[in-house]
C-alpha positions in Angstrom: 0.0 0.0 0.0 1.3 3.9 -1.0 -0.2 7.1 -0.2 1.1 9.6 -2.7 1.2 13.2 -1.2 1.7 15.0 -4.8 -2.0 14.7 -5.8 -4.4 15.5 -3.4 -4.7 12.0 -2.3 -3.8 8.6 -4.1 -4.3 5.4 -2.5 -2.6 2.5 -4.1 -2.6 -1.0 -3.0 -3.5 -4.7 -4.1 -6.5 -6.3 -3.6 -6.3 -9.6 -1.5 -7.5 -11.8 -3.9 -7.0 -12.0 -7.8 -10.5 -11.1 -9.7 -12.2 -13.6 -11.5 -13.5 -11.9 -14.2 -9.8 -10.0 -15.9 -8.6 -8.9 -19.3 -7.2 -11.6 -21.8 -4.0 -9.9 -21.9 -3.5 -10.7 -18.2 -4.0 -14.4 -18.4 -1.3 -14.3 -21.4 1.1 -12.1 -19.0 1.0 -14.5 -16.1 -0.7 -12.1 -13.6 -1.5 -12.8 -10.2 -2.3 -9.8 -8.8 -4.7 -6.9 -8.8 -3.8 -3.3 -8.0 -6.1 -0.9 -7.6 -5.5 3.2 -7.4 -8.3 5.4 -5.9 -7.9 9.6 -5.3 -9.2 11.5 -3.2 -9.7 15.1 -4.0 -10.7 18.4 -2.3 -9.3 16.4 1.3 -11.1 18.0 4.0 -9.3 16.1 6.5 -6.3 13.7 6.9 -4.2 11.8 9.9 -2.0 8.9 9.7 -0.3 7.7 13.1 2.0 4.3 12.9 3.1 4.2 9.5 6.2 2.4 8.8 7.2 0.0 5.7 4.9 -2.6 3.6 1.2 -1.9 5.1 -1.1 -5.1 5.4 -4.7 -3.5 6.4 -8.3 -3.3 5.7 -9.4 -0.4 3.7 -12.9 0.7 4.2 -14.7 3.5 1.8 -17.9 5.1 2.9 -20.1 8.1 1.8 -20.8 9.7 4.9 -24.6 11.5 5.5 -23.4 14.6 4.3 -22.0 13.3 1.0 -18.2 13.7 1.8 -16.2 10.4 1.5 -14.5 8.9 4.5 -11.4 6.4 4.2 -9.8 4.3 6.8 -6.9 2.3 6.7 -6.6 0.4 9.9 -4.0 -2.7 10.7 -2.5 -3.5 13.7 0.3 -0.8 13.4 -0.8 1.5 11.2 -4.0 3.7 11.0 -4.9 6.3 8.5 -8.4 8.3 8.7 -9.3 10.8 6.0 -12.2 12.7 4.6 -12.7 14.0 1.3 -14.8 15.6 -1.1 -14.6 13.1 -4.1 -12.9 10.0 -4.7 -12.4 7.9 -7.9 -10.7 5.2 -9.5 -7.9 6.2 -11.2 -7.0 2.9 -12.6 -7.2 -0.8 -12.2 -3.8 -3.1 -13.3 -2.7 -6.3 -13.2 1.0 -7.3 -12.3 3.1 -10.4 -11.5 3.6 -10.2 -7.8 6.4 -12.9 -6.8 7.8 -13.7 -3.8 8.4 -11.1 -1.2 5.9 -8.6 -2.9 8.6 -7.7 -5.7 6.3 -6.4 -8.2 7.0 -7.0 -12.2 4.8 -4.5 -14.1 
């Protein structure tokens, strides 16, 4: 997982399991992992406390009741808690992930 401070917000990390539904092109590549990008823009709030290395966590999404957007990133060392205006995909890839997380794109 990466949080990338030059946009407002990008979020970047792989989803647990591989999708079952995926391109052509990935099956021909070899993929085995999913990775998944999401902003977060016009960031009305942001704190991160225990942040250190590779993050394994649980990500949760919401729209909140006044139509703001809250993420959470929460693992045993790490939390992050923000709250922004929009949020989108910014893109979905596939990637070889072998052993030790070493990514091949």
């Amino acid at each position: 997982m990466e949080i990338d401070f030059d946009q407002d917000q990008l979020v970047r990390f792989d989803l647990p399991t591989f999708a079952d539904i995926y391109p052509e092109q990935w099956k021909e590549r070899n993929y085995n992992t999913v990775q998944l990008k999401i902003e977060f823009l016009g960031l009305q709030f942001f704190n991160v406390s225990g942040w250190k290395g590779e993050i394994i966590a649980d990500i949760k999404i919401n729209r909140l009741s006044n139509n703001t957007i809250s993420l959470a990133i929460v693992s045993s060392h790490c939390n992050v808690q923000a709250i922004a205006l929009r949020s989108k995909i910014s893109s979905i890839q596939g990637y070889i992930n072998n052993v030790f997380g070493r990514a091949t794109l």
